[in-house]
N, C-alpha and C positions, 0 to 999 in steps of 0.2 A: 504494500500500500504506500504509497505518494506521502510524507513526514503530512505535508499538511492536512491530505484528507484523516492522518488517523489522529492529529491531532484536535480539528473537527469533531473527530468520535468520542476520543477523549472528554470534551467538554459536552459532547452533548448526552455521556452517560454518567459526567458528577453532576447533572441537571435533574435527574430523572431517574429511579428506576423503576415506578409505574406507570403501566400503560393504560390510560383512560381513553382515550381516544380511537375512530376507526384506522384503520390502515391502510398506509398508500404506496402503492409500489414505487421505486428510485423513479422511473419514468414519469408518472402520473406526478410527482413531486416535480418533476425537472419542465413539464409541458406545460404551455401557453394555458390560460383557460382560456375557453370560449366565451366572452362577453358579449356575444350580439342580443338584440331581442329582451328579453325579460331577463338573459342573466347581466346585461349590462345598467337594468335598473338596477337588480338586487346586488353589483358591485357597487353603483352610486351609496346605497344604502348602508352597503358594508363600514365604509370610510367614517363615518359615523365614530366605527367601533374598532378604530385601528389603536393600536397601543399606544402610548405616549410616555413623555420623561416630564416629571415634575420638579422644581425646585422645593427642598424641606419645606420654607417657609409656606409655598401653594397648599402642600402636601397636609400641614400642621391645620391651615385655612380648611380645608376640606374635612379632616377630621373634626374638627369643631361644628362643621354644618352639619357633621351628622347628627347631634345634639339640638338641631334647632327647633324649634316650636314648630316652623312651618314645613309641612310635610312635601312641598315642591321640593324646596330646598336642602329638606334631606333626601330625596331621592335622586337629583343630580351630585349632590355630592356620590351618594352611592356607585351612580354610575360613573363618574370622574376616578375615582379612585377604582374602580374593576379593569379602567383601561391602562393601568400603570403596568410600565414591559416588568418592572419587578417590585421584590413588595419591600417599601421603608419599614427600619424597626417600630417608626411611631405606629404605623398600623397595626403591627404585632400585636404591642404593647395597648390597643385601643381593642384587641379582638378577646383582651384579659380583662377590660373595665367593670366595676362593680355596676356600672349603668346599666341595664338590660338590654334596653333600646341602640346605644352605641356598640356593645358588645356584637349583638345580633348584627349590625348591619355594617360594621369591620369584619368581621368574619365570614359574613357575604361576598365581600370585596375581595378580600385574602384569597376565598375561595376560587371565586373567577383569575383573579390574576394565576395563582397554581395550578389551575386546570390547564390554563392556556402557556403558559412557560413549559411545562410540561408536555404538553402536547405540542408542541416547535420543537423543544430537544427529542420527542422520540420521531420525529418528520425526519430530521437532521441522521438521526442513529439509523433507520431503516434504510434511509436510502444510502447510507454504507455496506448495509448488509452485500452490500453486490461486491465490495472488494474487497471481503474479504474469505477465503478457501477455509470454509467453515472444518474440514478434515485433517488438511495441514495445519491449524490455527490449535485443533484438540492435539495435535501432534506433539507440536511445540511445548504447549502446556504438560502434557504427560513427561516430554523426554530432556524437557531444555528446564535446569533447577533456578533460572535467575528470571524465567520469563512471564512464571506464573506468579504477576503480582495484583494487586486488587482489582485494577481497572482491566485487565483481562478476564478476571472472574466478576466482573460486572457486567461485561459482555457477555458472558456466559448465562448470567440471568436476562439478560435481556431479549437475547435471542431465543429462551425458553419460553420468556414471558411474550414476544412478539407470534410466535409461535399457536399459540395458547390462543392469544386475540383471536388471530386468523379461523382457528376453530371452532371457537366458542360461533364467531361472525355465523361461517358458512353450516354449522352443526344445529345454530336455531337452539343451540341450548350451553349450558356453565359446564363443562366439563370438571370436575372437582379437583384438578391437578393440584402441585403446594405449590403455593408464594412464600418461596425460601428466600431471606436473607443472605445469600451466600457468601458474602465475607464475614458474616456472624458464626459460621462452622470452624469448627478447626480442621486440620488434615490430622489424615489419617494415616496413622506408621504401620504400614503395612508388616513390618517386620514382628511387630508386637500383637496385630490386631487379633482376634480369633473369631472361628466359625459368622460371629455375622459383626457387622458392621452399622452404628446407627448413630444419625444427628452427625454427620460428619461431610468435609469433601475427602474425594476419593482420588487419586490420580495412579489410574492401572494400565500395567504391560499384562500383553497376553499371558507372558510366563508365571506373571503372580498368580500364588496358593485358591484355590478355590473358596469362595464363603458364602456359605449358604441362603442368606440373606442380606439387602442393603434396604434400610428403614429411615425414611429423612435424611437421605443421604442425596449431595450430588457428585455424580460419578462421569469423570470423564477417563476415557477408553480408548487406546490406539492398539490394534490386532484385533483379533476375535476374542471376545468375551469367554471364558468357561461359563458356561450351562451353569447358570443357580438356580434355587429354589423359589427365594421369594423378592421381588423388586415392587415395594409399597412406598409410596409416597415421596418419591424420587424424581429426580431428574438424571436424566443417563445418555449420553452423548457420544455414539463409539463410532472413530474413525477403522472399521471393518465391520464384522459380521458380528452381531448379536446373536449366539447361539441355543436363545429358548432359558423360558426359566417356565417352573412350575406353575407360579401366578407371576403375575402383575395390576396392578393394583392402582388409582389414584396416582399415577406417574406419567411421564412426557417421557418418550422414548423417541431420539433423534438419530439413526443407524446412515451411515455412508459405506453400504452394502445390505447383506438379507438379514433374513431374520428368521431364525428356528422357531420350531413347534412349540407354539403354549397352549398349558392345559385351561387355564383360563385367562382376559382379558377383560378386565373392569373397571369404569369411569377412569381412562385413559387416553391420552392422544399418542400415535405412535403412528413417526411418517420414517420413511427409507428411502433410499436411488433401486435399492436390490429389490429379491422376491420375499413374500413372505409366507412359511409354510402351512399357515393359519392354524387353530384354535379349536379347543374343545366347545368352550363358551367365550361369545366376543358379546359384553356387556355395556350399556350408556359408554362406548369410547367411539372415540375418531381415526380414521385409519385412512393413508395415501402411500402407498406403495408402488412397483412396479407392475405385477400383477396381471393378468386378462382375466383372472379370477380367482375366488380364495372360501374356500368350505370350512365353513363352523358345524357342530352338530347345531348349536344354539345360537339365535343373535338377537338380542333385544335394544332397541331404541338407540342403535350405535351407526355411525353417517361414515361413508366411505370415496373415494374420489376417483370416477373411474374404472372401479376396479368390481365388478362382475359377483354376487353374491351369490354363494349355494349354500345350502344349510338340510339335513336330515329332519331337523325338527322345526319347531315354532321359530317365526319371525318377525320381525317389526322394526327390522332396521330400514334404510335406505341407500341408493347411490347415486350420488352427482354427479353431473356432468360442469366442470370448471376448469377453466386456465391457473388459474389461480386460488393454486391451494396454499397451505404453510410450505409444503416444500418450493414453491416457487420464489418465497422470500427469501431461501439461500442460495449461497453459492457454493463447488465441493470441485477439487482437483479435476480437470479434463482427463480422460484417460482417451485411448485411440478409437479411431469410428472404426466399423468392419472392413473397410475397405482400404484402411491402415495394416491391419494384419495379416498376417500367411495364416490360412486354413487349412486342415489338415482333410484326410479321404471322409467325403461325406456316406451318412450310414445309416440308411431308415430312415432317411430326414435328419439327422444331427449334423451337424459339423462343430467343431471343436479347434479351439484358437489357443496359444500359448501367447507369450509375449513379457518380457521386464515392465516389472512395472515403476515405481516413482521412488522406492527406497529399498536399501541395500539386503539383497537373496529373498528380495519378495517377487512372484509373481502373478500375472495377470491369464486367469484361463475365462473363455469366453465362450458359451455353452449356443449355441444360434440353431433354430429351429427352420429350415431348409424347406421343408414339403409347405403343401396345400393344407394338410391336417391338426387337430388340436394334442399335444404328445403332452403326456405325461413323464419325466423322468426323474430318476430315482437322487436324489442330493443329501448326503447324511455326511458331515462334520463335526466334530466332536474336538475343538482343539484344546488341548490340556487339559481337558475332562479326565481326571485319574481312572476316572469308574468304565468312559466309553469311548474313549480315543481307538483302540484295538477297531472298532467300529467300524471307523474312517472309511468311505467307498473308495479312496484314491489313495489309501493305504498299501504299499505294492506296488502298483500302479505308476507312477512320477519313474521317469526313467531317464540314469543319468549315466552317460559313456565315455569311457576317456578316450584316447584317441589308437588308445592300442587294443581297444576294444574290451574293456573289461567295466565291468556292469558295477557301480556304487552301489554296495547292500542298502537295502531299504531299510528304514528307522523301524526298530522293535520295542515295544513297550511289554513291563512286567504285567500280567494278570493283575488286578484287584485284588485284595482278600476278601473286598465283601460286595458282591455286586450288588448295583442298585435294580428294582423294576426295571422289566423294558420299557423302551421309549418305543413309540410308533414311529415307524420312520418317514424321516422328512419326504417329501418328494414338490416337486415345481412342475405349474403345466405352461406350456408356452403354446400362443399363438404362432400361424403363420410368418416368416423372419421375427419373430419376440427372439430375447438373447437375454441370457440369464450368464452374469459374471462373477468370479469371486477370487479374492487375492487370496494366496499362499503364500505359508514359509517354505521354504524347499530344503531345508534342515528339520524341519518335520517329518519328513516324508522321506528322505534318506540319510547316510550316514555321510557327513564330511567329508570327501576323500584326501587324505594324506598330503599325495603330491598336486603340484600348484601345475594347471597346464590348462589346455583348449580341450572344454568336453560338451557333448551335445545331450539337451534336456527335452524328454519329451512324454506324453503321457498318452498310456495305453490303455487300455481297462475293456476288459466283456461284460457287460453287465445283463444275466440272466432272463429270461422272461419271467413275467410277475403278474400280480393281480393290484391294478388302479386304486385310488381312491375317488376319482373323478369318472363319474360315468360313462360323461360325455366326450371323453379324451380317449385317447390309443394308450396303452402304456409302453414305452418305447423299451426298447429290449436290442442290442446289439453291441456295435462294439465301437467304443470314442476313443480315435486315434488320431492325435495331434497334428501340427505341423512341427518339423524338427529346429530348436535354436539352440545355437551356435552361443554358448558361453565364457568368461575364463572364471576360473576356479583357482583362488591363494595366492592372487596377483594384484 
């Protein structure tokens, strides 16, 4: 970002970190209005009500007329002081008065001037959101110790809270998310913490310890999440794959990738760029994903954007059709279009893409649905799940060659001692060209080879014939064989 514009952002999130007002995208912020016609009377009428600067002694003048006998005269004061760009201590101090009557109508004034300050600095804040890579931005903050300082986790609420607006708007109803204080949490030492995590910020690598719950927590995430149990009244923000938790609950789930199977979903918003492998129950939440479509057994009174609903049993939710959802308020790393990438032998309709992606032995696999037909395919991920990594469909699979031909053993995990329930396994349906993507570690998936040279990475896998979860889909069954890339390895 440009020093000034973030400088900009800066001031306009020590302004504000409530959002009262509707939302407007950076454009609609930046465009002309149309004042012809009836809107150029109602801008004549506006100017009326444009803010202004008063000198103290005005200021002192007008607080005194609110006291006056004559009830004109305290009404223009009233409105004299609602139009001030910010608010003098005298009015403060007048909205404390043992008077009734000055109290009540300083505190009218107060009120209007905060609403509208307020509402200029979150104008200002939104229409930043565009510059800045909402993915790299949680990156930073996870991986960089000197970056995450307040006015960064101010953004972080803001962009939860902006978020939130947009939903509430287009959902026709309060979704119950928290209005957390976030620089009011402490951080969390991960090295200390145990089993569950609560009232806290969170700042996690993929590789950290598993915990079974995060309760008024805000949690930001670079990698794929381990699979938890319970995510209630949070905020969760994961640059990769959110890997499914048990519930979720009164939380704002922000993912820049998919999103694992949950068993349920209640008074939540939770938007993604990926798929999501939906839910036993999707309850009063909000949902924008990737998606042609997404099967709950249950969905009550919960609004979706786009995104195609099935459901076994009762329902009563809804889907819109909108440009402009919450995920259109951000922005998130480019990755490459299809026609950037080499593809590898298509098969059943699949084709299947490899490629580096933005950070160091991660890669980019890129799942693209080739036919005329609606497929279903099989996608189960488990990363650093102690209990069901063993899982992993692409476990085996990733295939890495040196140049003298000899094969990197693939990454082995110990057994569990104590397994958990099965999970249902995930699976994604794609439309027609739909393309279902998801970054990898590739030291997950095999073992580091020794020596430092030119080896080629590619990913092979049969995946058996099976039985759907989606009626009206194929379930694709054959064999996803990459294109081959050319990497170096301990160089």
């Amino acid at each position: 970002m440009e020093p000034s514009k973030f400088a900009r952002l800066m001031l306009a999130m020590s302004l504000t970190i409530l959002l009262p007002m509707p939302l407007l995208d950076a454009q609609e912020l930046s465009s002309p209005r149309n004042t012809s016609g009836q809107e150029q009377q109602a801008a004549g009428a506006d100017k009326s009500n444009k803010p202004s600067k008063l000198d103290p002694s005005a200021v002192r003048k007008l607080i005194a007329d609110l006291q006056s006998p004559d009830f004109k005269t305290r009404e223009k004061a009233t409105q004299e002081l609602s139009k001030l760009e910010e608010i003098p201590d005298a009015l403060r101090e007048a909205a404390k008065s043992s008077d009734a009557e000055l109290r009540r109508r300083a505190q009218a004034a107060l009120d209007r001037v905060t609403e509208r300050v307020e509402e200029l600095a979150f104008q200002a804040l939104a229409a930043e959101f565009h510059n800045i890579e909402i993915d790299r931005f949680v990156r930073r903050m996870v991986t960089e110790e000197k970056f995450a300082g307040d006015a960064q986790w101010k953004l972080i609420q803001a962009i939860a809270k902006a978020v939130t607006k947009r939903a509430n708007d287009l959902g026709g109803q309060r979704f119950p998310v928290p209005e957390i204080d976030v620089t009011s949490l402490p951080l969390a030492d991960l090295a200390q913490e145990r089993v569950s995590i609560n009232g806290k910020r969170v700042l996690l690598q993929q590789r950290e310890p598993r915990f079974t719950s995060w309760v008024n927590c805000v949690i930001l995430c670079t990698g794929s999440t381990p699979r938890t149990t319970v995510a209630s009244r949070s905020i969760l923000i994961v640059d990769g794959d959110f890997n499914g938790a048990t519930g979720v609950d009164n939380s704002i789930v922000i993912v820049r990738g998919n999103v694992g199977r949950l068993n349920g979903l209640t008074r939540s918003i939770l938007i993604a760029t990926g798929n999501f492998s939906g839910a036993t129950s999707c309850d009063n939440s909000f949902l924008q994903v990737n998606n042609q479509r997404i099967r709950f057994t249950t969905s009550r009174d919960s609004t979706l954007v786009k995104t195609a609903l099935k459901t076994t049993g009762p329902s009563t939710s809804r889907v819109i059709d909108t440009a402009k959802g919450p995920l259109q308020l951000l922005t998130f790393s480019k990755r490459k279009t299809d026609a950037e990438l080499a593809w590898g032998k298509e098969d059943r309709g699949i084709a299947v893409a490899i490629a580096p992606a933005d950070q160091k032995d991660k890669f980019l696999i890129r799942w693209k649905n080739v036919s005329k037909e609606l497929l279903e395919i099989p996608w189960n991920r488990f990363h650093h799940d102690p209990i069901r990594t063993r899982d992993d469909d692409l476990l085996g699979h990733i295939v890495l060659k040196g140049s003298h031909g000899k094969l990197a053993p693939a990454r082995e995990y110990e057994a569990p001692k104590f397994r958990g329930p099965a999970l249902r396994m995930n699976d994604i349906v794609l439309g027609p060209g739909q393309v279902h993507e998801e970054i990898i570690d590739l030291w997950e998936y095999v073992e580091r080879p020794k020596e430092p040279g030119r080896y080629q990475l590619s990913l092979d896998a049969d995946f058996a014939g099976g039985r759907g979860h989606e009626w009206e889909a194929k379930f694709w069954s054959g064999r996803a064989e990459s294109n081959i890339l050319e990497i170096d390895v301990g160089k």
